[in-house]
Steps between C-alpha positions, in 0.01 A plus 500: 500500500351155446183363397393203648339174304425169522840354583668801336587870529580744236669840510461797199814672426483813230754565320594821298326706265286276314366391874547135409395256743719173659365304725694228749305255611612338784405163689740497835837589420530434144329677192414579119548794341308602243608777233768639679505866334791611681776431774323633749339145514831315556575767754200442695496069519846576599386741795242232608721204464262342277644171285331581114431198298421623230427857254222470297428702282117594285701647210792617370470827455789750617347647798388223638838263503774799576560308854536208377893473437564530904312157559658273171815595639417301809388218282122552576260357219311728317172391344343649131282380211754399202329821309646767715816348578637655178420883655753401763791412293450771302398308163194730491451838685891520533523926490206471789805316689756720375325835635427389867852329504366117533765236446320191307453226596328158459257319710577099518137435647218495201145536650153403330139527521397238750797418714497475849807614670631377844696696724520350853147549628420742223320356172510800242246427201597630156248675276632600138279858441678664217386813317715750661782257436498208316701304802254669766409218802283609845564271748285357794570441863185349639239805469752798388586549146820676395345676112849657397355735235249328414206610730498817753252639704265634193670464283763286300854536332604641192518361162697666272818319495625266230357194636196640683179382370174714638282154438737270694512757744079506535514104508738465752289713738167453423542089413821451720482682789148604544457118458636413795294372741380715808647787602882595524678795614709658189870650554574678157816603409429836519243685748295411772385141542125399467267177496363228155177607579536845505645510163239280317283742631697811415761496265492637217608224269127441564427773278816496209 
């Protein structure tokens, strides 16, 4: 099922144990994908006839780019920030890729903090919010922000891995995101989605 937005609809798909979230967002026939975790996504634009543009993904952490293979073999671009691209092709976090049985790869299409993507009616900002991962982007579509593991509904991601930094996590919510102006609503990659203003209010980076 879709949500509608301005000029835009976006449908939730979990996938698998760790309940990760992908999200297509659509605008008439054609779409984005972002952080395919399985290929249950490619299965499902398929079913709806859908045209993808492109896969973008927050991160590249395993269990959030296991669906990505289907789509490069159709030549779709796939968006990442030049930090993470190495936890695709294996060059760091290769046994995480090993164990779920993810063939590396390499994304052609290096994202940054501030760029504005295009997509045929949809215009995709680019946040960089490391701290979980140090190649971590959200992205905006008008009022809806797409936090990866960076923010969830009260709460945020982990930091623990080799390049996660608890302090550039805390700035990129409370300075980046929490910054934004007015209110958005907030599709994590995990759990249930929730608003900007709840969370400045609530979360409890407010209190770590």
């Amino acid at each position: 099922m879709y949500t509608e937005y301005d000029g835009f609809s976006v449908k939730k798909i979990v996938n698998g144990g760790l309940q990760n979230n992908s999200y297509i967002v659509k605008c008439g026939n054609k779409c984005v994908i972002i952080d395919p975790a399985s290929k249950i996504v490619k299965a499902q634009v398929e079913e709806e006839g859908l045209e993808v543009m492109a896969v973008l993904l927050t991160h590249g952490h395993f269990d959030h780019i296991k669906g990505v293979a289907p789509f490069m073999q159709e030549n779709v671009p796939v968006y990442i920030h030049k930090l993470d691209n190495p936890k695709c092709t294996g060059e760091i976090m290769l046994d995480w890729l090993k164990r779920f049985r993810i063939e590396p790869f390499s994304c052609d299409n290096f994202i940054e903090d501030g760029d504005v993507l295009q997509f045929d009616g949809l215009e995709i900002k680019v946040i960089h919010t490391p701290g979980h991962s140090s190649g971590g982007v959200s992205f905006v579509v008008k009022n809806v922000v797409f936090s990866g593991d960076t923010l969830f509904l009260d709460s945020y991601g982990r930091y623990d891995f080799e390049d996660s930094s608890f302090e550039a996590l805390k700035n990129s919510i409370k300075v980046k995101l929490f910054g934004l102006p007015g209110d958005y609503v907030v599709l994590p990659g995990h759990g249930d989605s929730t608003t900007m203003q709840y969370e400045r209010e609530r979360n409890m980076i407010l209190w770590s």
